[in-house]
N, C-alpha and C positions, 0 to 999 in steps of 0.2 A: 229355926231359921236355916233353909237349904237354897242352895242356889243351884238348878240341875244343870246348868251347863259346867258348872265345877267339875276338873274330873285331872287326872296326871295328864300332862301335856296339852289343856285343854287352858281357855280364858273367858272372862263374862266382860261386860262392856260397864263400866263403872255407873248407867243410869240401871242394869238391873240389880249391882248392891246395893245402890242407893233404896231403890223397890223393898229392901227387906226391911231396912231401918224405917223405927217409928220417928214421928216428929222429935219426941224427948230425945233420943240418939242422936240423930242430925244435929240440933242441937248442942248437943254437948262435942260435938267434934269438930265443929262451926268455932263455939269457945274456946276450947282447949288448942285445936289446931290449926285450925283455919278451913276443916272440909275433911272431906272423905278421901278426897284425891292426895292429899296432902299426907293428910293421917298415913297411908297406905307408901307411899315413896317414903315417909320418916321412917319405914317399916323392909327397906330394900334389902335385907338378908333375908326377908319370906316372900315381899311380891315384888313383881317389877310391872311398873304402869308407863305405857308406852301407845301414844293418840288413843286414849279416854280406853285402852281396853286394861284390862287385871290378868294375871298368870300368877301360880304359882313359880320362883323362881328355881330353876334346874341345877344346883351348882355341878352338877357331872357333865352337862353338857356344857356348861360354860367357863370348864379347865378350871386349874389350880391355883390360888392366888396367893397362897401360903409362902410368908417371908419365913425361908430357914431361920432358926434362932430366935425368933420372936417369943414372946411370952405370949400363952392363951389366957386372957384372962375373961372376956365375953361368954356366957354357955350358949352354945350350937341350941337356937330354937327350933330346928327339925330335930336334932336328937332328943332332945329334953319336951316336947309335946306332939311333935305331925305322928301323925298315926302310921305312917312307912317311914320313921325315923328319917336319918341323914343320910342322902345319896351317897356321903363321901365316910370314905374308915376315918377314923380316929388321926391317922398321921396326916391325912390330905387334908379334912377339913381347919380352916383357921380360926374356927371358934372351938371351945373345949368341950368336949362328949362328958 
């Protein structure tokens, strides 16, 4: 399951991920969430869904959000699975590496 307009800096329009999923997936996201659209916004430290299009979301370009003194307790999902890691080092990002 590939989606070719996926790519860094690039987005797909949420009816062509829908196009990848089968009925049973639909489905269970339909259950579980309420939708694909949903699923994916519950998901806003990886995407950011903005009038019906998908992105990957950029935290380097979209500055630092990191409260000095905070405890990290969440793990950094770009660090810990995207394949080009976490845009941000270790001290910038506010999830834990």
């Amino acid at each position: 399951m590939y989606c070719s307009c996926w790519g860094e800096g690039q987005s797909c329009s949420l009816k062509e991920i829908a196009d990848l999923l089968n009925e049973e997936e639909k489905a269970q996201l339909r259950d579980s969430d309420g939708g694909l659209q949903t699923f994916l916004k519950n998901q806003h430290q990886i995407f950011k869904v903005v009038k019906g299009t998908v992105s990957i979301r950029n935290w380097a370009e979209e500055g630092k959000r990191r409260v000095e003194g905070k405890l990290r307790t969440s793990d950094c999902w770009f660090h810990k699975y995207f394949s080009g890691g976490c845009p941000l080092s270790a001290e910038d990002c506010s999830y834990k590496h």
